[in-house]
N, C-alpha and C positions, 0 to 999 in steps of 0.2 A: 504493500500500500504506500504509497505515494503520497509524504505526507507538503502541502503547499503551504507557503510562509505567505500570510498577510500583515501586509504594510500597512495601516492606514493614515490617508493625510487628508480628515475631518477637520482639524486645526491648522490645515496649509493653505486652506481655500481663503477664496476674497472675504468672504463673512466677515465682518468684524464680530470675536468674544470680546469679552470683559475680562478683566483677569481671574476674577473668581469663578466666570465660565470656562475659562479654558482649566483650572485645575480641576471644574467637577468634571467637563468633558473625557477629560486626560485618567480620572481616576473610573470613569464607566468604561472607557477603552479597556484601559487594564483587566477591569473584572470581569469583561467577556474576553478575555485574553489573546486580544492581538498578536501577534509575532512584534508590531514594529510602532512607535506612534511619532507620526513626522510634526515638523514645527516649520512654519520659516525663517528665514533668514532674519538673522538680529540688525535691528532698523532703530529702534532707540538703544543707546549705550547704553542706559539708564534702566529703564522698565522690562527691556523683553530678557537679558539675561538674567533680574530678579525671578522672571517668571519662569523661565528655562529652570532656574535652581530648585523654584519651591515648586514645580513640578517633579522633576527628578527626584527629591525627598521622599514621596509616596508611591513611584512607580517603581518596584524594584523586579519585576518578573518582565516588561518587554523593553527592547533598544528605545531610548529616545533618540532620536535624530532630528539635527538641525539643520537647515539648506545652506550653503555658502556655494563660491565658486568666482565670481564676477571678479574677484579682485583678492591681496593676501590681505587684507583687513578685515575681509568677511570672514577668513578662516581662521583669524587669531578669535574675532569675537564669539565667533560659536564653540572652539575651546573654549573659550573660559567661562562662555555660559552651561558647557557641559560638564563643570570640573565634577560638582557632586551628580551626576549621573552615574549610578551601577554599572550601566551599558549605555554607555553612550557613541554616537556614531556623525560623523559628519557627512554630509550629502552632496558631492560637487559638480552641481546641476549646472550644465554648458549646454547651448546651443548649437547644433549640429548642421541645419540645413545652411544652404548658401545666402538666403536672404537671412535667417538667426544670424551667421558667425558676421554677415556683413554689417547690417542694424543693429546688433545688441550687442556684441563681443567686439566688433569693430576690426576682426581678423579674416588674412587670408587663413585657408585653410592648411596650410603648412605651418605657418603661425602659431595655430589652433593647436595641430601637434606638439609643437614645442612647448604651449601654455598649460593642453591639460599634464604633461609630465610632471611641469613646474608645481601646477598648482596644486594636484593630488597626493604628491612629495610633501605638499609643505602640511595638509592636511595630516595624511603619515604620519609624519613625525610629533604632532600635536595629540591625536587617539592613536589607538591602535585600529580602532574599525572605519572604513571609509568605503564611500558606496559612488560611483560614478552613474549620473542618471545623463544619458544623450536624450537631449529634449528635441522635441520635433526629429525624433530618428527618422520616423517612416518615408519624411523628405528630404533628407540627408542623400549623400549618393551614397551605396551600399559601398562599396571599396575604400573609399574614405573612414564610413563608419566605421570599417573592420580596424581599421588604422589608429583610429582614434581610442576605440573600447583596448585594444590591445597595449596603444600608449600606457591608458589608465590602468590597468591591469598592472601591466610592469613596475609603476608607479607606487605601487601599495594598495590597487581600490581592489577589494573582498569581493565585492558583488557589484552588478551592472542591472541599469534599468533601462528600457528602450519606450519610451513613450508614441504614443499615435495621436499627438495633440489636434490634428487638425480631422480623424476620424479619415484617414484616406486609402486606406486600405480596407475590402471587405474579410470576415473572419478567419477562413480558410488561407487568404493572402497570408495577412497577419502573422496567420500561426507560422506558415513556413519561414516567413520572412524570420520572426525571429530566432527557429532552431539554426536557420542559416549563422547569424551569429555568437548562438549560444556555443555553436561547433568552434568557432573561431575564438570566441571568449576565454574559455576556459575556467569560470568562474560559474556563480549561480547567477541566473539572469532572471528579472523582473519584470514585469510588465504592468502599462501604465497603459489603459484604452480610453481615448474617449469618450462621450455616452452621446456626441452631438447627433447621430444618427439609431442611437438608439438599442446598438450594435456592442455595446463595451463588455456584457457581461460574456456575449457569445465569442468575443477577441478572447478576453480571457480565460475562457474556459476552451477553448481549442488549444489555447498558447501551453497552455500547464499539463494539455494529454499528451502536449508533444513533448518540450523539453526544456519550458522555463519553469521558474523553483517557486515562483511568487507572486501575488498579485496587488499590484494595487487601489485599494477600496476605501470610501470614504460615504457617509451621511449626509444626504443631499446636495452632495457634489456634480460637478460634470462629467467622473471617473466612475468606473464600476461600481455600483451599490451595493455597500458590505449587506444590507438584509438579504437581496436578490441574490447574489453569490455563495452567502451560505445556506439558503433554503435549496441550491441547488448542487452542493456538494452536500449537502444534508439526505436531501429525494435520490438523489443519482450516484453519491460518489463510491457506494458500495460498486455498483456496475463497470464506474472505470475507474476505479483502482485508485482514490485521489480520497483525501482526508487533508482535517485541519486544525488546530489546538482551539477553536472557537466553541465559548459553551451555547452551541443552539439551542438550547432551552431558557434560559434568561434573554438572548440577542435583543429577539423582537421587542421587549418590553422596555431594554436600555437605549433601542434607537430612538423608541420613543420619545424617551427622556431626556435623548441628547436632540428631536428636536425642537421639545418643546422650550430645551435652553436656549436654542437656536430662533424660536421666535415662528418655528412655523403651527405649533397648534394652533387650530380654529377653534372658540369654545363654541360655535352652535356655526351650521350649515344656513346661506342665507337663501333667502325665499327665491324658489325656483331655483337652487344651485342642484347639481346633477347629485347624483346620490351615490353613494356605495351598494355593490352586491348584494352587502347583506342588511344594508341598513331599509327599514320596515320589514325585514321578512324573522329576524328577530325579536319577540317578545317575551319574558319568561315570565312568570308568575309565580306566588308562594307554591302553587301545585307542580312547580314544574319541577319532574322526577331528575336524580342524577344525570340519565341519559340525556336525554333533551337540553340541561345544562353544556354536558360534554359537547356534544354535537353542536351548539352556538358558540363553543370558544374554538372549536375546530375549521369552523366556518371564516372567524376570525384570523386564522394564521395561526395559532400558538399552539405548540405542543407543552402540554403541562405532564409534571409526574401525578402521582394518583394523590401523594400528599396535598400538593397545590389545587386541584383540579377537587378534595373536598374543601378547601379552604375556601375556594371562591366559589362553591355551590350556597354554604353556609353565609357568603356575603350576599350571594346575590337574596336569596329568602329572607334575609333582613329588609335589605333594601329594597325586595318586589312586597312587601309589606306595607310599602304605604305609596308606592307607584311602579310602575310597570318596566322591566327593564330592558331596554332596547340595546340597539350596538354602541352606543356612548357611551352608557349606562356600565355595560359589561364590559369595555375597554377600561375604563377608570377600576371599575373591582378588580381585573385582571393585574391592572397595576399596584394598586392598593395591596390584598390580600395573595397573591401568589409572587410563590418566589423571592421569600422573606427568609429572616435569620430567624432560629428559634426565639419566641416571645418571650423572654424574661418578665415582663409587666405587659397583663394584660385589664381591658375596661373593663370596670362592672358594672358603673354609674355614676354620671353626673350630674348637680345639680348648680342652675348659673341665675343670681340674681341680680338684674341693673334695671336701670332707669336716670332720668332726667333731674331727681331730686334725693339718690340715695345712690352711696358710693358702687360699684360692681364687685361681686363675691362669687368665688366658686369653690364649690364642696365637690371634693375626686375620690371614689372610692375604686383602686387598683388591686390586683391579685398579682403575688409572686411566691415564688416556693410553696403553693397551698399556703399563703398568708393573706388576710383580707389587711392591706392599708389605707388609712384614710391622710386627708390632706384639704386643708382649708387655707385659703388667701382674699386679702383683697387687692383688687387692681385698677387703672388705668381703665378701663374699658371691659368688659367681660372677655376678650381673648387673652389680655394680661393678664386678669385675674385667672383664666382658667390656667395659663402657661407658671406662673408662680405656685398656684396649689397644686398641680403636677410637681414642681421642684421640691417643695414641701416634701413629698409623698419620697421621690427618688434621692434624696437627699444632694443633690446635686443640683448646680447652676451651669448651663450650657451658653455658651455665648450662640446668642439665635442671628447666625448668618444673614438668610434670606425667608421671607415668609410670605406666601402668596395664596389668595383664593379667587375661588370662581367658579360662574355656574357654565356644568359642563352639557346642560338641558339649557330648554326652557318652560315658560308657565310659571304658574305659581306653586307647581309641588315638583320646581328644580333641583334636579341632585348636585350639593354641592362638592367641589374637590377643593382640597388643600393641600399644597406643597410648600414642605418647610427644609430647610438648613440649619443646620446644628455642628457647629465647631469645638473638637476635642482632642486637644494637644494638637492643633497646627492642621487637622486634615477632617475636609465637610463630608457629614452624613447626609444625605435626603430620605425625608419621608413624605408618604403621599397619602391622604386621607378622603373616603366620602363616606357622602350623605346626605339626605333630604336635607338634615340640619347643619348648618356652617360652621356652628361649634362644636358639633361631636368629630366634622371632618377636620376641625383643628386642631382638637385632643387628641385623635386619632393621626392624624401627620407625624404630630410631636412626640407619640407614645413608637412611630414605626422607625423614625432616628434613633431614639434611645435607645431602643432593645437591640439598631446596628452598634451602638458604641460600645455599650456592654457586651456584646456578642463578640465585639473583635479585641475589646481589651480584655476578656478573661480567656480570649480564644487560645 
């Protein structure tokens, strides 16, 4: 079995993150266990190698890599934004075709040769790991190419990438074209497809039957889509012989998450917008048996294990209890309730009193260890106060990152969702919570971070 190495470069795209998105982003990669997670090129002196570092601090299982190449100032700065990386890699992405090395590189292409030996040398000697990506390969002239990857090679680069940035080769081309130089390379070769035609996952997946080692995949990007790529060596890769260290059982629920950081969730579908497959053909009710549960989360995309799959039978019969649960409805439990650490604290009841003329108070009564504990606070508002008498109860104060709600229906018996951030010792939890009511999905958020931080500090 043929096992393929994924890159992903989710944080190399144009998107602008935030810094605190790019470390939740960078720490969801990790936990569906990428092979690689790329960054670009360090462009503030200042800001992006802080963040390279306190990335690196919590990714200690895939390569970080950072793009350089253009010049030796870029390859000193991504050193030493990599210094506390475990595995860190530098990436020295060059322009290959005749218009790239003309317009952007400013080189003939003999030139070219002499630059990447230079440049890849200096990278070298900075890491040990270094990755030559020839950008715009597929318009490159092939004998050149060969010229150039072989440079880089010599030079110190580990592995080689051949990109199809402009989409101009169809699949089958593709593939051949790049065992042509993976024969020539000598090394592991990567591959980078377009998606402008629509064509990047089928680039990829011919390229890696043939005799490249890797591919490259990112979340809403214009390259092969890590969901689409592993639902399809997940369905098929027993058949042709191909595997990958991705946990496809979590994926779908962390793409999600990555992009809802990312700003593309819709909370409600606007009128006359086209619909999904399964959305109206989903409904379940309190009657609705396991089966019928099963079969709408399958409808869905998600493969759950039989633990998860009672866990969000059990939410959904909460929640079809006081409205009907459709595909939003069941997307949100899906995320909520499966695919959690075990519960250390769990709800048993709350009660939240405010108003306009009397302070806000909330009373949490939580279970751990078969222990019933209570906890009482007042607060700021009834989400403060409920978030304090939670503290009360857990005997600890979390510095609350990011905190967010919304209805993920509509009407007046909308279910709501909450997503919270919870900072402990330097690295963010997220929890997500629903429900009819806004405050239980906020209790419920805060109580599904907690139980990650204790899970992984006594882990």
């Amino acid at each position: 079995m043929k096992q393929i190495v994924i890159s992903d470069r989710t944080l190399s795209s144009e998107r602008k993150y935030s810094f605190k998105e790019k470390l939740e982003i960078a720490r969801l990669l990790e936990k569906v266990r990428v092979d690689v997670i790329e960054l670009p090129p360090v462009k503030d002196a200042r800001a992006d190698p802080l963040c390279v570092r306190t990335l690196s601090a919590f990714v200690s299982d895939a390569v970080v890599s950072v793009e350089a190449g253009l010049d030796a100032e870029s390859v000193r700065l991504a050193a030493d934004a990599l210094s506390a990386a475990k595995k860190g890699r530098i990436r020295i992405a060059l322009p290959l075709s005749p218009v790239g090395m003309e317009y952007t590189a400013h080189k003939k292409p003999q030139k070219m040769i002499e630059y990447i030996r230079e440049i890849v040398g200096q990278a070298k000697a900075a890491v040990p790991d270094v990755e030559f990506e020839a950008c715009d390969a597929t318009r490159a002239e092939e004998a050149f190419l060969c010229d150039a990857v072989k440079a880089a090679v010599e030079a110190g680069a580990g592995c080689v990438t051949l990109t199809d940035t402009a989409a101009s080769m169809m699949p089958d081309d593709f593939a051949a074209f790049v065992s042509r130089i993976a024969d020539a390379a000598g090394v592991p070769v990567f591959v980078c497809a377009s998606d402008l035609n629509g064509l990047a996952v089928a680039c990829s997946l011919l390229s890696v039957r043939g005799k490249a080692a890797g591919v490259k995949t990112a979340v809403g990007g214009d390259v092969t889509d890590l969901a689409t790529f592993s639902d399809l060596i997940r369905n098929r890769g027993g058949d042709l012989g191909l595997s990958s260290r991705l946990a496809v059982t979590e994926l779908h629920r962390t793409v999600r998450q990555i992009e809802w950081i990312g700003g593309e969730r819709k909370d409600a579908a606007p009128t006359g917008a086209a619909k999904s497959e399964s959305e109206g053909v989903i409904a379940l009710d309190p009657s609705s048996d396991g089966e019928a549960i099963a079969a709408a989360v399958a409808r869905l995309g998600y493969d759950l294990s039989d633990e998860d799959l009672a866990l969000v039978s059990d939410e959904v019969r909460r929640v079809a209890g006081k409205k009907t649960v459709g595909e939003r409805e069941l997307e949100a439990i899906i995320a909520s309730a499966a695919l959690q650490v075990p519960a250390t604290y769990q709800l048993d009841n709350y009660v939240i009193n405010s108003g306009n003329i009397i302070s806000a108070s909330a009373q949490i009564t939580l279970s751990a260890n078969g222990k019933s504990l209570h906890g009482v606070a007042i607060g700021d508002g009834p989400i403060d106060a409920a978030f304090r008498a939670l503290e009360n109860v857990i005997g600890h104060r979390y510095e609350l990152d990011d905190f967010k709600i919304q209805a993920i229906t509509e009407g007046q018996e909308a279910v709501g969702s909450a997503l919270i951030r919870l900072r402990s010792a330097g690295k963010l939890y997220s929890g997500n919570g629903v429900s009819t009511d806004i405050l239980g999905a906020a209790i419920r958020a805060y109580l599904n971070a907690v139980n990650k931080i204790v899970y992984e500090e006594n882990g």
